[in-house]
N, C-alpha and C positions, 0 to 999 in steps of 0.2 A: 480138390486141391487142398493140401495139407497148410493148416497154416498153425507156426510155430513160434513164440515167441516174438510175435506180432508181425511174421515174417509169410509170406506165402511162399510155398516152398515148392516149384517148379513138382509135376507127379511124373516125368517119362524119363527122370535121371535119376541112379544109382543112387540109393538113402546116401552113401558118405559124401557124391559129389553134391547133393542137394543142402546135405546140413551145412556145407561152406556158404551158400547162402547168406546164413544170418553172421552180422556183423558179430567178429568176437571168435569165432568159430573156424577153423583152418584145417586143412587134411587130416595134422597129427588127432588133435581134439575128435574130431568126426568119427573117423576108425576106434578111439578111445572108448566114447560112446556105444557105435555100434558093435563091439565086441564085449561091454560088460553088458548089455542089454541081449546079447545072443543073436544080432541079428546077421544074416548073412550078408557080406562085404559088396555080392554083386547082385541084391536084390533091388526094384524099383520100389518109388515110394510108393507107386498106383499098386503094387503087390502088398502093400503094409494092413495089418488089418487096424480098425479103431482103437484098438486095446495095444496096439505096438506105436501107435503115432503118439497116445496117450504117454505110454512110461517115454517116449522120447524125449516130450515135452518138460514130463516131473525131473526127469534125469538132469535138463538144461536148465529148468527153474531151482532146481537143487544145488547144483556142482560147478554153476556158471557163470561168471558175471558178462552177459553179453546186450547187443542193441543198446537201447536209452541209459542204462545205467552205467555201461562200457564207456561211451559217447562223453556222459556226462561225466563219472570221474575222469578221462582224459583229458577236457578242457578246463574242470578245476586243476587240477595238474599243474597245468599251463598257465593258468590264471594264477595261480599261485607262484608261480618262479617268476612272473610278471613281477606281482603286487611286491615281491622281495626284491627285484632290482638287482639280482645275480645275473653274470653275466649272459646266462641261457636263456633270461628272461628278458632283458635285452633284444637280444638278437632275433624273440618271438616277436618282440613289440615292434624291432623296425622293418619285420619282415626279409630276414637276410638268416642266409643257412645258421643252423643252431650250431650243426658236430664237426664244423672243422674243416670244411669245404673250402677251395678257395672260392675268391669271389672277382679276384681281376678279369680274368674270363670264368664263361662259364655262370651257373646262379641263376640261368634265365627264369627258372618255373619258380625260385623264392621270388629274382627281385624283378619281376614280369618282363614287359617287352621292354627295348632299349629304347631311350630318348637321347636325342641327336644333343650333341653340347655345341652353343652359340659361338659361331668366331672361330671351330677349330678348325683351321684344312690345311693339307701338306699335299 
């Protein structure tokens, strides 16, 4: 099993479906990859020799920001639009969509499951 940027990387699926795997990393990127590296589009990664998993690796620690370091500046990000009190950061903080969603219905997965309000009935 190929493991890549601290990611174990499935070895009976096609190098480009497997490099989605690691956090960061998405079809466009993967095909990117495997075509400046030369390798073929529908090869598997159990086909890859040592010396091919190897430049995968350098290629990703080179040209990439992915996994913990992706992770972690996303949530300074976040944590920073917090600590300024803009209204995006706001909206992190009370857990209610950021981009403009409504929220009268709908919203369920920010503002979790519904709580019944005391006293209403019609």
């Amino acid at each position: 099993m190929a493991r890549i940027a601290g990611v174990n990387i499935p070895t009976n699926k096609r190098v480009i479906i497997a490099l989605t795997y690691i956090h960061g990393i998405g079809r466009t990127k993967a095909v990117e990859i495997a075509t400046k590296l030369g390798i073929d589009h529908s090869r598997r990664v159990q086909d890859l020799s040592d010396a091919e998993v190897l430049q995968i690796r350098e290629t990703i620690d080179a040209g990439y920001t992915v996994e913990g370091d992706l992770r972690r500046n996303t949530s300074m990000n976040i944590k920073r639009l917090m600590d300024l009190a803009c209204y995006r950061g706001l909206r992190h903080r009370k857990g209610l969509p950021v981009r403009g969603q409504r929220t009268h219905t709908n919203a369920r997965t920010r503002k979790g499951k519904s709580k019944a309000i005391a006293g209403k009935k019609k």
